[in-house]
Structure formats: structure tokens, C-alpha cells
VOMARLUM-724637 format. One record per residue (C-alpha): y, x, z; residue in one letter; residue number from 1; chain. Coordinates in steps of 0.5 Angstrom, whole numbers, plus 500, padded with zeros to 3 digits. Each point is the difference from the previous one (the first is absolute). Example, Ala and Ser with C-alpha at 12.3 -4.5 7.8 and 13.67 -1.06 7.14 Angstrom:
<recs>
     Y     X     Z   kolpa   lovex   nuvex
   491   525   516       A       1       A
   507   502   498       S       2       A
</recs>
This chain:
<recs>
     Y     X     Z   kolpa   lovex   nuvex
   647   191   537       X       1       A
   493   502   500       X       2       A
   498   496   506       X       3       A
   504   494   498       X       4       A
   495   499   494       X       5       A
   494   501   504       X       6       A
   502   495   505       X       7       A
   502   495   494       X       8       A
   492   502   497       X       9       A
   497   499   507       X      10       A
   503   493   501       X      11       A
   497   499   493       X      12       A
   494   501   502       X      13       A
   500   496   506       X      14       A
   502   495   496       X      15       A
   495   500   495       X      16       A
   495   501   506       X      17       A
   502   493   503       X      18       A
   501   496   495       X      19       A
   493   503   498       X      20       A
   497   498   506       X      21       A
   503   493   499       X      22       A
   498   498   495       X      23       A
   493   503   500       X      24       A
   500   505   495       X      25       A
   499   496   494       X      26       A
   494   496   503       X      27       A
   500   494   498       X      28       A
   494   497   505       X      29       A
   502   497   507       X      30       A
   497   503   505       X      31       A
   494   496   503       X      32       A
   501   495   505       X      33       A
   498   503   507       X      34       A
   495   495   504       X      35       A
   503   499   506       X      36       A
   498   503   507       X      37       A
   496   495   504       X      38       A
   498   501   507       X      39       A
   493   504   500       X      40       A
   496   498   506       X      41       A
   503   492   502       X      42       A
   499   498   507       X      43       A
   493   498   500       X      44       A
   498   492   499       X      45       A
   493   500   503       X      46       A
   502   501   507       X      47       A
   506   500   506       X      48       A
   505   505   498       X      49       A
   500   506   505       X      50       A
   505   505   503       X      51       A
   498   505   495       X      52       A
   500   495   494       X      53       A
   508   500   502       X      54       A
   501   507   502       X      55       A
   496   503   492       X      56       A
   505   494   497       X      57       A
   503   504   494       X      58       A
   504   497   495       X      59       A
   502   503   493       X      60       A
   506   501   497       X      61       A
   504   496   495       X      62       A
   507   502   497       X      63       A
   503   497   506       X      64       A
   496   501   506       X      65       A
   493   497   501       X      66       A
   497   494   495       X      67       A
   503   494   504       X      68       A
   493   496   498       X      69       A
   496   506   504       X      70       A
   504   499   506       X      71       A
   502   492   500       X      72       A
   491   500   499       X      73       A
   500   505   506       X      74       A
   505   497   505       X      75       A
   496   493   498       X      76       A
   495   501   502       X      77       A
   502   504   505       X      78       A
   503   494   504       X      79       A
   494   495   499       X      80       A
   496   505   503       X      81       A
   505   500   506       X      82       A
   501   493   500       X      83       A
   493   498   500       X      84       A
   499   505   506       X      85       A
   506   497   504       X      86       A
   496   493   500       X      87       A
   494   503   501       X      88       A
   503   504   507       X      89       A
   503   493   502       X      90       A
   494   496   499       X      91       A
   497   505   504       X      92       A
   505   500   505       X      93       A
   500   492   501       X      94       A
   492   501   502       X      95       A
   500   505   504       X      96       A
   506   497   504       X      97       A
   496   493   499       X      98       A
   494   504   503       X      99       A
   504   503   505       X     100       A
   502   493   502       X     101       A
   493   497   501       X     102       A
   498   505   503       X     103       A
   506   500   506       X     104       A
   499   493   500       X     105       A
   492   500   501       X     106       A
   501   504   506       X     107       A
   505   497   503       X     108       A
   495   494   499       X     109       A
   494   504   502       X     110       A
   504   502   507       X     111       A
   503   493   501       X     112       A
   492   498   500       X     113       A
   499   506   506       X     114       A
   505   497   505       X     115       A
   500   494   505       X     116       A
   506   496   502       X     117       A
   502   505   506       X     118       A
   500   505   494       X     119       A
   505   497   495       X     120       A
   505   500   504       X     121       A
</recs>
């Protein structure tokens, strides 16, 4: 019997203690609203993102994973600078292989300059 009663009054307190916790303890203020947690060091604007820009990339978290606009920022950027260096690479490439063409085709002309008719053929 005795220990009955006093599982019925610990249950009480448990009760008690949740619904305490609840509601607040008869406080009536709401709790201040958190400002929300934005990116600490965003990637830098005055210059070309590098490997260690993207490797010490570290997004806040949000109740549900990371701040969508910090990553949705992040990966924009992240892709403008990819595509701009891809045209940069293939405007490169074409005058490189421009380049390589003339000069093929100059020094063909150069050696066709230095042969006689017996030569050429």
C-alpha cells in the first residue's frame, strides 16, 4: 500500500512538473524571438573565389538543416563563377588552337618558299 501511494504522488509530480514547463510557470511573456543565424564569413565579392573560399564554406544551422537562402546564395555564385571560367577556358583554347594553326600553316608556307620544283615533288 505504501508503495502504491507513493507512485500515485510521484506521478503527481511528474504531472505537475510537465505541465509547469508547458505552460510556462505563470509567466506571461513570450520568449524573445531569436535572430536567425546567417552565414558568418560569405564568400568574398571584391575577388575570384578560390579552393580555400570553398573548403572554410560553413553554413548555419536552421531548425531544418542549413538557411536555404545561405546555401541557394553560396551555390549561385558558386556556379556563375564556374560558367564564367569555362568561357574563359574555351575562349582560351580557340586562340591557342588559332595560334597553333597559323603558325602550322606559316611554316608550311616558310618550307614551301625554300623548295625548287624538283623538291616539291
Amino acid at each position: 500500500m505504501v508503495m502504491f501511494l507513493f507512485l500515485v504522488v510521484a506521478l503527481a509530480v511528474v504531472v505537475a512538473a510537465v505541465t509547469l514547463a508547458v505552460v510556462g510557470g505563470g509567466e506571461s511573456a513570450p520568449l524573445p524571438e531569436a535572430a536567425p543565424e546567417r552565414l558568418q564569413d560569405p564568400l568574398p565579392a571584391d575577388r575570384p573565389l578560390g579552393r580555400a573560399d570553398v573548403e572554410s564554406l560553413r553554413f548555419p544551422l536552421a531548425p531544418r538543416g542549413y538557411r536555404m537562402a545561405d546555401v541557394d546564395d553560396a551555390l549561385g555564385r558558386l556556379a556563375a563563377e564556374l560558367a564564367e571560367r569555362d568561357a574563359r577556358i574555351a575562349d582560351l583554347e580557340s586562340a591557342l588552337a588559332g595560334a597553333r594553326a597559323a603558325a602550322a600553316h606559316g611554316h608550311d608556307a616558310e618550307r614551301d618558299k625554300g623548295e625548287g620544283p624538283e623538291e616539291r615533288r
